[in-house]
ROGUZA-243765 format. One record per atom (N, C-alpha, C, O): x, y, z; residue in one letter. Coordinates in steps of 0.05 Angstrom, whole numbers, plus 32768, in hexadecimal, padded with zeros to 4 digits. Last residue first. Layout:
residues N
XYZA
...
//
This chain:
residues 66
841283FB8122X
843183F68116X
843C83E88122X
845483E3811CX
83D08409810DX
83DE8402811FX
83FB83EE811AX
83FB83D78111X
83A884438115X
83BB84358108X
83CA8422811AX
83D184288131X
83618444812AX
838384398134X
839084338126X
838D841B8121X
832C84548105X
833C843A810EX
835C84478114X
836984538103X
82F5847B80F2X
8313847A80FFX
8320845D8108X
831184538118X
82D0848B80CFX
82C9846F80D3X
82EE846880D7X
82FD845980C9X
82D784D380C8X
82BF84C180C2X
82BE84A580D6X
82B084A680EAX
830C84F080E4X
830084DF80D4X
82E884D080D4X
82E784BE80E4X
83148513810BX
8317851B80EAX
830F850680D7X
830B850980BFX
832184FA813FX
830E85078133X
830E8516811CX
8304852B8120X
834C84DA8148X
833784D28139X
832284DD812FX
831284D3811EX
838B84FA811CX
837C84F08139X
835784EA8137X
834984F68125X
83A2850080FAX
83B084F88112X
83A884F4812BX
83B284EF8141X
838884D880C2X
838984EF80D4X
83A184EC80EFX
83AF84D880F4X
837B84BE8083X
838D84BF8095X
838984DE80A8X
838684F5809FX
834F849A805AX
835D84AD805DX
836B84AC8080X
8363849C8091X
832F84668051X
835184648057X
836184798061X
83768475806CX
82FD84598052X
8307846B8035X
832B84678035X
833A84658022X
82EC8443807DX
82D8843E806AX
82F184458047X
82F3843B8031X
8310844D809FX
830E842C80A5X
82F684308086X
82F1841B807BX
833A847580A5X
8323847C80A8X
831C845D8097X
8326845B8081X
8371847A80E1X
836D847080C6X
834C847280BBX
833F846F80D0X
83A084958105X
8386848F80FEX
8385849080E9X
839184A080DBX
83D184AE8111X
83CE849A8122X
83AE848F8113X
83A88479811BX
840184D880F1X
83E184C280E8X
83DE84AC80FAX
83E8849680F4X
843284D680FDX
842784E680FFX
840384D98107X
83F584D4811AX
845084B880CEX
845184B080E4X
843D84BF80F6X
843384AD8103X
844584E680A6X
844384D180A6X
843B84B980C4X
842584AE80CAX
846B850E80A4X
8459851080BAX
843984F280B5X
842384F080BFX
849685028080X
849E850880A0X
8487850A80B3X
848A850980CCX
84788506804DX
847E84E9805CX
848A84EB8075X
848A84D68082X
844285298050X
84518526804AX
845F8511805DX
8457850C8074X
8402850C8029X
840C850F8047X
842E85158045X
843885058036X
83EA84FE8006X
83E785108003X
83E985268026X
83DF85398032X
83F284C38007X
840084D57FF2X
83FB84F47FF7X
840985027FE9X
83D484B18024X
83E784AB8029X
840084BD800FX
841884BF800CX
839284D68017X
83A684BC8017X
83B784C28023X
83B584D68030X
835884EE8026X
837484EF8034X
838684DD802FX
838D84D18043X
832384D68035X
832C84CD801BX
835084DD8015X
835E84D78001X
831984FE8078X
831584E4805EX
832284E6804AX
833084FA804AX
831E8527809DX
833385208080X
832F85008075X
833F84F0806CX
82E6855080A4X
82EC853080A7X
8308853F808EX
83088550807DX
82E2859A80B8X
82D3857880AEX
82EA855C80B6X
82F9855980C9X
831685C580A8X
82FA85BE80AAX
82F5859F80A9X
8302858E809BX
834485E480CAX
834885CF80B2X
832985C280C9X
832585BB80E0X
8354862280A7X
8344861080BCX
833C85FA80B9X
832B85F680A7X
838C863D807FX
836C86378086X
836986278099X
837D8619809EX
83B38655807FX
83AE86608091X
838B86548094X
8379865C80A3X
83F386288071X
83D986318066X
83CD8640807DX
83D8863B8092X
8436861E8070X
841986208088X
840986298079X
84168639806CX
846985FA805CX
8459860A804DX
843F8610805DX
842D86038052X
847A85DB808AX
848F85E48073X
848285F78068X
8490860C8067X
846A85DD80CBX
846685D480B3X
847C85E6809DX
848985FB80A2X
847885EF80FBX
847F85CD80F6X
847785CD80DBX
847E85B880D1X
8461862080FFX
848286208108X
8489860080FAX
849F85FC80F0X
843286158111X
843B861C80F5X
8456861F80EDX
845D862180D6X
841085E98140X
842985FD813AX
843386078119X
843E85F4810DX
83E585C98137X
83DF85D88140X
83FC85EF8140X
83F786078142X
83E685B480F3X
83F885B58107X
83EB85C58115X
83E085D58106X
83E4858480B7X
83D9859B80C5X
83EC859D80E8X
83FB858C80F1X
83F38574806EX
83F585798090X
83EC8589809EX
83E9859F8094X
83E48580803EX
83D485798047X
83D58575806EX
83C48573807FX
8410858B801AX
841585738025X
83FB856A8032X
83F785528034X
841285C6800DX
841D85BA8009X
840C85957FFDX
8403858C7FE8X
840285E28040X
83F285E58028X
83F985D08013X
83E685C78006X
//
């Protein structure tokens, strides 16, 4: 609830919210990620920047790439 992380396990998060995590995470910064799951964000949304861990949450997805 926190941080904005999401987990199929709730055991992995610090604070679990019980909502369903709806739609696109566009406009998602880098701030609004906590920094252990950071690394996490394999995908980037190439129009806005926001951050997912995978490509389907985002609009216009690009490959982070490290």
């Amino acid at each position: 609830m926190n941080c904005g992380a999401t987990s199929e396990d709730s055991n992995r998060l610090c604070n679990p919210g019980t909502e369903e995590l709806e739609g696109k995470l566009c406009a998602t910064s880098t701030d609004q990620v906590c920094g252990e799951h950071l690394p996490e964000m394999k995908y980037t949304c190439a129009t806005c920047g926001g951050l997912a861990p995978d490509a389907g949450h985002l609009c216009d997805p690009k490959k982070v790439i490290k």
